[in-house]
N, C-alpha and C positions, 0 to 999 in steps of 0.2 A: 339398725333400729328395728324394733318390732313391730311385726302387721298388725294396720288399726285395727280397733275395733268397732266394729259393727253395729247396727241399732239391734238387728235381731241376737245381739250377743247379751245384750243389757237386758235382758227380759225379765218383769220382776224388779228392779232396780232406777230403769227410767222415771218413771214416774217419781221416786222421791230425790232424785236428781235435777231434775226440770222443778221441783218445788224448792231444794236449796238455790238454784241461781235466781227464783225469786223473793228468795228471802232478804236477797240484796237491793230489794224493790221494782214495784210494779215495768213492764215493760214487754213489748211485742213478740209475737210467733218467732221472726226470722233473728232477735238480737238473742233469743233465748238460743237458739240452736249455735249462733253464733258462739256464744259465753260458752256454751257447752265443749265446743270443740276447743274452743280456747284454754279452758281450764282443763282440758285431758290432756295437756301435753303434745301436740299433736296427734296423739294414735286414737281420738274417735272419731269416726266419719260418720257421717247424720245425715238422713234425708229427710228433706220438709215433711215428707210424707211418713217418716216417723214420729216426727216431735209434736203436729196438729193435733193425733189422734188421742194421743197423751195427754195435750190442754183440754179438748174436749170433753173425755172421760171424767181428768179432774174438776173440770169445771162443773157436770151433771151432780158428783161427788158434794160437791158444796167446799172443795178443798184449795178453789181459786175462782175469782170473780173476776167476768172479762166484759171490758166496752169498747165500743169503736171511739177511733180518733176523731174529733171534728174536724171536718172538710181544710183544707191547707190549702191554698192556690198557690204558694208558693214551693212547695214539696211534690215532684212529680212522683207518679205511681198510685196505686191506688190504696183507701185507707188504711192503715193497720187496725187490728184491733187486741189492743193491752191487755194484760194478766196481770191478775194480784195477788196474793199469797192471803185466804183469809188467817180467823183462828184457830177454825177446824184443820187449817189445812200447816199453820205451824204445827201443831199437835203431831200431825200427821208425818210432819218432817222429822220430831224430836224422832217418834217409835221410829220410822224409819230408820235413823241414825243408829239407835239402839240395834235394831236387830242385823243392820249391815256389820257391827263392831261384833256382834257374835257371830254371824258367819262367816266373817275373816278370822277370828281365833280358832272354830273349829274346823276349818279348810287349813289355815296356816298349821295346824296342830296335827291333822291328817297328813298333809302335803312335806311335814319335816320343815317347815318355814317359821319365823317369828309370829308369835301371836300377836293381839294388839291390847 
């Protein structure tokens, strides 16, 4: 199997990756990095400390809206607070997608690989 990949490998690309697994709908810090790692197949490893700064940033952005959870007595730990995918920030996920399918065709084109 091939070594994972890394937060600082995604650079440039996190960001509209954390905005697709919330296009799936709104939900916390820790399920998102979750998802992430999930849907790479195993080979990405992720540190909270990578995927915060990322909600952060998109959120000042206007490209995702975050609220705290209310109070739970029955859910230990302390509260999450949720993300949401606005319209700016679908927008923001289509071009993403766009320009990810051109830098794989001209990497794959460079590289001798399949375009896409």
């Amino acid at each position: 199997m091939p070594d994972p990949i890394q937060g600082n490998q995604l650079r440039g690309h996190l960001e509209t990756m954390v905005l697709a697994v919330l296009e799936r709908g709104e939900t916390h810090g820790f399920e998102i990095l979750k998802r992430l790692e999930e849907q790479g197949c195993g080979l990405l490893r992720l540190k909270e400390g990578t995927v915060y700064p990322v909600l952060y940033r998109l959120e000042k952005l206007g490209l995702v809206t975050a609220r705290w959870e209310a109070e739970d007595s029955s859910r230990r730990g302390p509260r999450r607070r949720n993300y949401k995918l606005t319209s700016k920030g679908k927008r923001q996920l289509a071009a993403g997608r766009e320009s990810w399918a051109k830098f794989v065709s001209v990497v794959g084109a460079v590289m001798g690989g399949a375009t896409a």
